[in-house]
C-alpha positions as CSV (number, residue, x, y, z in Angstrom):
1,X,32.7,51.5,160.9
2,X,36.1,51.5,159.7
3,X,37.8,54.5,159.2
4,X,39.1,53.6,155.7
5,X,40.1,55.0,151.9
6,X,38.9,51.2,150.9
7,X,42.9,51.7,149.2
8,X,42.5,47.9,148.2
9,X,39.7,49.1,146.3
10,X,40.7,52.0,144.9
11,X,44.3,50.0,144.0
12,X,42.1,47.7,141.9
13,X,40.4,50.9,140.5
14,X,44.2,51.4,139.0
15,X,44.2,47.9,138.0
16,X,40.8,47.8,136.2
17,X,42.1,51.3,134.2
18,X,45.1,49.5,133.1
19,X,43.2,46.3,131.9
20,X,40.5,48.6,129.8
21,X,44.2,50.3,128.3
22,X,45.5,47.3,127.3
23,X,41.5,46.1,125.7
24,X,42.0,49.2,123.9
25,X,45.2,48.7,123.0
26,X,44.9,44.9,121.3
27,X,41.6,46.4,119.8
28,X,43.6,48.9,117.8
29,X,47.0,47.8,117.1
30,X,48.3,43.7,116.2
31,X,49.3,42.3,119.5
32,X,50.0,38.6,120.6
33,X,47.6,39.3,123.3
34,X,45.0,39.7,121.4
35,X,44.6,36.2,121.5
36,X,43.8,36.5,125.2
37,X,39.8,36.2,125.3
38,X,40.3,37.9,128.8
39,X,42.0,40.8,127.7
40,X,39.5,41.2,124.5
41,X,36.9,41.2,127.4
42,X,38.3,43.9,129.3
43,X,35.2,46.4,128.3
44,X,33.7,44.7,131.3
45,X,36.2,46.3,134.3
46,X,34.0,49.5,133.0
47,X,31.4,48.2,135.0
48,X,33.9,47.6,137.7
49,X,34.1,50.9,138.3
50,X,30.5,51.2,138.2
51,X,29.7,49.3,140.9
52,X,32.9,50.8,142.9
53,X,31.1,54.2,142.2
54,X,27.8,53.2,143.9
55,X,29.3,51.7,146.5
56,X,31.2,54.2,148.2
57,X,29.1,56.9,147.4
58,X,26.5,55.0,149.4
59,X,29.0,54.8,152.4
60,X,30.1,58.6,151.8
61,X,26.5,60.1,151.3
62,X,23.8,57.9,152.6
63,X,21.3,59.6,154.9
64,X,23.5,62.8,154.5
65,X,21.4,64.5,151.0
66,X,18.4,65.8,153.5
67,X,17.5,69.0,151.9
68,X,17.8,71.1,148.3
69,X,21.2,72.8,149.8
70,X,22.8,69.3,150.5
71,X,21.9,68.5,147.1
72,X,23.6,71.2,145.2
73,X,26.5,70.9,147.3
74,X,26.9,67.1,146.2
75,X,25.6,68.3,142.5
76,X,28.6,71.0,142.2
77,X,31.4,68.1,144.0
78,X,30.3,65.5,141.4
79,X,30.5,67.6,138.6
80,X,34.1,69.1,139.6
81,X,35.2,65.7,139.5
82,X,34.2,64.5,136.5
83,X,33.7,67.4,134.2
84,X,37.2,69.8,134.3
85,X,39.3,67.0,133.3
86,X,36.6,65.5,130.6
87,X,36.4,69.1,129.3
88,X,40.3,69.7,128.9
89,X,40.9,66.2,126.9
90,X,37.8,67.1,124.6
91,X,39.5,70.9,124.0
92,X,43.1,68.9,123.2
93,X,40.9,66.9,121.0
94,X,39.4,69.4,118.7
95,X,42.4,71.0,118.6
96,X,43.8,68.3,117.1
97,X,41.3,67.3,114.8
98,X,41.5,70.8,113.3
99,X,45.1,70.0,112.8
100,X,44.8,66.8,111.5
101,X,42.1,68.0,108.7
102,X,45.3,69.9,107.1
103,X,47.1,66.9,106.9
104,X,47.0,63.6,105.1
105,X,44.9,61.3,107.3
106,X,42.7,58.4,107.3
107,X,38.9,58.0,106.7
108,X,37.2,59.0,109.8
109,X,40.0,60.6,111.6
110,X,39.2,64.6,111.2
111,X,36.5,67.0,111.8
112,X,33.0,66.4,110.1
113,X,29.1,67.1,110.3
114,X,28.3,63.3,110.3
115,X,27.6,61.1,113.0
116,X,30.6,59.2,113.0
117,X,34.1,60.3,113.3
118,X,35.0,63.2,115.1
119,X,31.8,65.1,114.1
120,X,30.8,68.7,115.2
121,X,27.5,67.6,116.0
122,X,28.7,65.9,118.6
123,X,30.7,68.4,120.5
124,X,27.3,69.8,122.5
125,X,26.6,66.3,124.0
126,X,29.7,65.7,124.8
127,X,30.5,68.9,126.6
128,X,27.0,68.6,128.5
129,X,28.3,65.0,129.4
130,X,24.9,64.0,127.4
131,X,27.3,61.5,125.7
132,X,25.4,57.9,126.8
133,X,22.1,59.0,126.0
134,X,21.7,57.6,122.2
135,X,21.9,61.6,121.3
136,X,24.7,61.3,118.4
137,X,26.4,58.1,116.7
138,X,29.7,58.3,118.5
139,X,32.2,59.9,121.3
140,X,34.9,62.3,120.6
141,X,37.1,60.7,123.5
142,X,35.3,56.7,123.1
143,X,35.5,56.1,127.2
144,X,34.3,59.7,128.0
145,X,30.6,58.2,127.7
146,X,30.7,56.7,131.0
147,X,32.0,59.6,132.6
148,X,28.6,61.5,131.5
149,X,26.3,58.0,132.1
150,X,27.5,58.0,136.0
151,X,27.5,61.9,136.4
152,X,23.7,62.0,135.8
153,X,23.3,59.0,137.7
154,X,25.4,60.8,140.5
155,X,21.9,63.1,140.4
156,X,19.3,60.1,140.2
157,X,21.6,58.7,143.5
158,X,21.1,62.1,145.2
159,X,17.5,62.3,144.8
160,X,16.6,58.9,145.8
161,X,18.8,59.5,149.1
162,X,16.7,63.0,149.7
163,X,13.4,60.9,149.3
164,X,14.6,57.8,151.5
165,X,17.4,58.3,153.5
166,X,19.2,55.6,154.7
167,X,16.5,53.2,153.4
168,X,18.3,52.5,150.0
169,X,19.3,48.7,149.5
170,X,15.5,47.7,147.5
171,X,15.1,50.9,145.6
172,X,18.5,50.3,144.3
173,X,18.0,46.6,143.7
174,X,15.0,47.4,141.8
175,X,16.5,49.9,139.5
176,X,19.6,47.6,139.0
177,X,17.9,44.5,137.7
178,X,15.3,47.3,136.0
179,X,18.4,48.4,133.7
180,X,19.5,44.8,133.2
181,X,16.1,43.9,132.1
182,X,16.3,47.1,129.9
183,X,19.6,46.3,128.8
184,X,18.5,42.9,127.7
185,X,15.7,43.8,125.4
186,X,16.8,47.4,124.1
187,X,20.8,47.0,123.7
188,X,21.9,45.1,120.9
189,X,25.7,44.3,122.3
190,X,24.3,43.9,125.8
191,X,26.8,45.2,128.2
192,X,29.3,46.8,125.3
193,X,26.3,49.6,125.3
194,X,28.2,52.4,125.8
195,X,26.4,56.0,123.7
196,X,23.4,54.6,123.1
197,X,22.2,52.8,126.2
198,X,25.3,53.3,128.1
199,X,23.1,55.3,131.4
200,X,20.8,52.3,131.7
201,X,24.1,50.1,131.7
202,X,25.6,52.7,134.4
203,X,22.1,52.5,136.6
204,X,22.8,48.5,136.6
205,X,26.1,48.8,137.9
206,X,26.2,51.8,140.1
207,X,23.2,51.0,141.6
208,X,24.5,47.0,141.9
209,X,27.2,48.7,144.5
210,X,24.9,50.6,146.5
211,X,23.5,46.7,147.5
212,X,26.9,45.3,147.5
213,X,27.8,48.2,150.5
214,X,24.2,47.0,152.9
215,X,25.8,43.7,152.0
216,X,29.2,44.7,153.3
217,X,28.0,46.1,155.8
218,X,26.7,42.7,157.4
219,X,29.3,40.5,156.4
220,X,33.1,42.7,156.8
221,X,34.1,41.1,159.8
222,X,36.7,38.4,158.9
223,X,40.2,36.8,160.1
224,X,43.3,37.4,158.4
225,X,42.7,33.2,156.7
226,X,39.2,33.7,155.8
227,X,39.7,36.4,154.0
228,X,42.7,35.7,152.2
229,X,41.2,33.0,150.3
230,X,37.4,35.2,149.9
231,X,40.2,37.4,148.0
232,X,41.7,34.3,146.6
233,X,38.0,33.1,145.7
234,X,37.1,36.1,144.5
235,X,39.7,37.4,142.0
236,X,39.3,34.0,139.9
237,X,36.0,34.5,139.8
238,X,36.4,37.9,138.3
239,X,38.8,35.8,135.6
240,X,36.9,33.4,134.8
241,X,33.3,35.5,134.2
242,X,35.8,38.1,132.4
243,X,37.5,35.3,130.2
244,X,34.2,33.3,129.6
245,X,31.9,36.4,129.1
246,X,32.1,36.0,124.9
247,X,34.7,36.0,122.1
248,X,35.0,39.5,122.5
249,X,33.3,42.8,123.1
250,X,31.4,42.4,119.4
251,X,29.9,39.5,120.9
252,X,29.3,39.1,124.4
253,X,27.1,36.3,126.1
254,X,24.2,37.1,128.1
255,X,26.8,36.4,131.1
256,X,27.7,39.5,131.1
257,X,24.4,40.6,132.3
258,X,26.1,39.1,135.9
259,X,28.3,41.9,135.7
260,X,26.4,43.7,138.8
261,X,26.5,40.9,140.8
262,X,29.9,39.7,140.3
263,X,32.2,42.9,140.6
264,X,29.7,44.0,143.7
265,X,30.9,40.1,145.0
266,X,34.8,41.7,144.8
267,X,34.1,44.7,146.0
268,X,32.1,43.7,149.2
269,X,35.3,41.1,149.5
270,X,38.1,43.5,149.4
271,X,36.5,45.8,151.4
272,X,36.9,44.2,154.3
273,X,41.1,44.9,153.4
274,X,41.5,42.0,155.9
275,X,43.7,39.4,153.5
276,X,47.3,39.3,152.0
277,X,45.7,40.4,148.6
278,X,44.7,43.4,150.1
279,X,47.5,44.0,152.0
280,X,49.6,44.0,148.9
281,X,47.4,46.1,147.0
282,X,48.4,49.2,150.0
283,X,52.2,49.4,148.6
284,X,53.0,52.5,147.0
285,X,52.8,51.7,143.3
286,X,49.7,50.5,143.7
287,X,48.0,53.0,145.2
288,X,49.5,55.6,142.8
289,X,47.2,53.5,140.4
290,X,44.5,54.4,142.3
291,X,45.2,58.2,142.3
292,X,45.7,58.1,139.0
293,X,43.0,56.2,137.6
294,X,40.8,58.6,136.6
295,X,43.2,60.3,134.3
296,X,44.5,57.0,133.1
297,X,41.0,56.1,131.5
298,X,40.0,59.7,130.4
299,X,43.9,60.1,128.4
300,X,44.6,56.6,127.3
301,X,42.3,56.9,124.4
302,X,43.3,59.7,122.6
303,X,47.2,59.1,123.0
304,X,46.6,55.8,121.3
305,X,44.2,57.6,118.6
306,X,47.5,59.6,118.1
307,X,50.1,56.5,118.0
308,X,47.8,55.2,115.6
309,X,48.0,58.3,113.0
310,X,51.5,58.4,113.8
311,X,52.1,54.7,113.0
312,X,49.8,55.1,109.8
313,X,51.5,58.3,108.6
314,X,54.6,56.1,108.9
315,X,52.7,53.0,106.8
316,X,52.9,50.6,109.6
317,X,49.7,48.3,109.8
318,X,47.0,49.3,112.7
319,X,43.9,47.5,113.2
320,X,42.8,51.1,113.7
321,X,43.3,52.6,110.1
322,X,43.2,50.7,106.9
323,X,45.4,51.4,104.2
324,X,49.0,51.1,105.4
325,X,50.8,47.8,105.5
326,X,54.1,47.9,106.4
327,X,54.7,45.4,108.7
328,X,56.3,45.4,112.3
329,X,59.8,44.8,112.8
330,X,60.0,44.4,116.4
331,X,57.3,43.4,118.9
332,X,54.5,45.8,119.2
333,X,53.7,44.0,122.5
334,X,57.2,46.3,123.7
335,X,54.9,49.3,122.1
336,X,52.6,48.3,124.3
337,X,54.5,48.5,127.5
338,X,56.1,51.8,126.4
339,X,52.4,52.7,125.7
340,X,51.0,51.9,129.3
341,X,54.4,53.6,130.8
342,X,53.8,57.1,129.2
343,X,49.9,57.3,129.8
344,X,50.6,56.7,132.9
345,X,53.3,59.3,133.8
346,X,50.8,61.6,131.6
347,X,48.2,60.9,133.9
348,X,50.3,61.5,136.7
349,X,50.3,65.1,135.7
350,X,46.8,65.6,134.7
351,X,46.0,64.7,138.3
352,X,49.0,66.8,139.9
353,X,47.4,69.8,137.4
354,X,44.1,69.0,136.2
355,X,42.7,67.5,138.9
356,X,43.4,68.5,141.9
357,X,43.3,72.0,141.3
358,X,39.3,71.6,140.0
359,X,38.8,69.4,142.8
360,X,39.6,71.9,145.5
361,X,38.4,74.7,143.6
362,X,34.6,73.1,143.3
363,X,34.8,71.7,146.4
364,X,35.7,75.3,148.1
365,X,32.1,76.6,145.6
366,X,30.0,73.6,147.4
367,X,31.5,74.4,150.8
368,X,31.1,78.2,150.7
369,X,34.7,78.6,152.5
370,X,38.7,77.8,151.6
371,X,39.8,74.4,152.3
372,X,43.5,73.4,152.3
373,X,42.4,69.8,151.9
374,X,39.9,67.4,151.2
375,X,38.2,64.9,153.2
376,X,39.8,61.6,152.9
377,X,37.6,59.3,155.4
378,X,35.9,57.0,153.6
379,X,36.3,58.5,150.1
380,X,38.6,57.3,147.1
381,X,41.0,58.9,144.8
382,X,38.1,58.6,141.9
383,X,35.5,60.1,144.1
């Protein structure tokens, strides 16, 4: 087994936060991109990271969750990495909400007992990480939902390893096409579910990498040519089922049901980090992606919630609020850029302070003792 970070993976872990960004971004604000039906698709690369989840969680943990203690000990790591920084955003958030009430803003944009907007009903589930579970009309931070969707199916993972060991790869391709099935008939916007029938979506996807590692597994032994153009083969791929998937994430084809099977194709591909492609995704900026790629998804959203207020206080025209009309002088495609620069030096932070710090500090709870690092064989900067 190769004693690997899968960096080429968790490089395009960077890459996928950027593209969901830059969906969000074009969603909200005019942009010449948005004519770009790949970009409008970008709510796919969620499931990216889905499938990237299961798959080296599988390599990390299979056949290693034998007994209640080895449970709570994954329990307690999975929930240090998702929850301190999810919890700090949603704090920054009500705060200011409670701010924003005070001030002239738009519809929707301030605290409220309903179930849309920024409601105080929903601050329980979203705290619990209960937030993809159909248990209030909306998210206070919109991507946090997958955070809470994989979290609990971190604990569904960890129970069927304690029942079956290393004998994962039908279990997991039952429950897979099980929540695809599920998704199908229950989810209206098929695989845009994301608080109402987000889990199911995340038991598809995660569980979709858990094959794509057996899979790996038989086939990672390549040459330097063949594997190139698998890479090669493999990124179009991930274009054109992006690009083709439907007009936009309001309405999506039932291709994007493949989801699963074509990100689990990529992954299992640049796993084998045996081509060019993957040798340039190990230069530095890349892999600073990587690190930074949780905190790039879990910031993004509510920065640009905030450039929207600011550029509706200042009557510019967002796609985000109605009301103001002033049009754009310059490009907001140079916004955008400026956009993607500072959540990403923000995130660069959060990790240096936010992370990190709850990392080690839960990982020292689950291990009983004080670690001055963490283990890095196998594992990526996400997980």
């Amino acid at each position: 087994m190769k004693d690997s970070r899968f960096v080429a993976l968790d490089s395009w872990r960077g890459i996928c936060a950027i593209l969901v960004v830059v969906f969000h971004f074009i969603t909200d604000m005019p942009s010449s991109l948005e004519t770009s039906s790949f970009l409008r698709n970008g709510y796919l690369f969620v499931d990216f990271f889905f499938v990237l989840s299961g798959f080296v969680l599988c390599h990390s943990y299979r056949g290693k969750i034998s007994s209640p203690g080895d449970f709570g000990r994954f329990v307690l790591r999975r929930f240090g990495r998702v929850w301190p920084l999810h919890a700090v955003v949603l704090a920054g958030l009500v705060a200011v909400m409670a701010w924003i009430t005070y001030l002239p803003h738009p519809d929707g944009l301030s605290l409220s007992w309903k179930s849309t907007g920024y409601s105080i009903n929903a601050l329980l589930p979203s705290a619990l990480l209960l937030n993809a579970m159909n248990l209030q009309g909306t998210v206070w931070n919109g991507p946090a939902w997958s955070i809470g969707a994989e979290f609990y199916v971190y604990l569904l993972f960890a129970l069927l390893v304690t029942v079956s060991s290393r004998r994962l790869i039908l279990p997991s391709l039952c429950l897979s096409l099980a929540a695809l099935a599920l998704v199908y008939l229950w989810a209206p916007d098929l695989m845009n579910t994301t608080w109402d029938y987000g889990i199911i979506r995340c038991i598809a996807g995660f569980f979709g990498g858990v094959v794509a590692y057996h899979v790996y597994e038989l086939t990672r032994a390549r040459g330097p040519l063949p594997a190139t153009l698998l890479e090669l083969a493999a990124v179009v791929l991930v274009v054109l089922f992006v690009t083709f998937a439907g007009a936009d994430a309001d309405h999506g084809s039932l291709i994007t049901l493949a989801a699963p099977l074509v990100f689990g194709a990529a992954v299992i591909v640049f796993a084998g980090e045996n081509g060019f492609l993957s040798l340039m995704l190990h230069a530095r900026p890349f892999r600073a992606l990587g690190r930074y790629s949780f905190s790039i998804y879990m910031i993004h959203m509510p920065l640009l919630v905030m450039l929207c207020y600011g550029c509706w206080s200042a009557g510019y025209f967002t796609k985000a609020f109605p009301g103001a009309a002033r049009p754009w002088m310059g490009s907001v495609d140079l916004v955008l850029i400026e956009f993607v620069l500072a959540v990403v030096l923000l995130a660069a932070a959060s990790y240096r302070f936010i992370e990190l710090p709850a990392r080690r500090g839960f990982n020292m709870l689950a291990d009983g003792k004080v670690t001055k690092r963490l283990p890095a064989k196998g594992r990526l900067a996400f997980d």
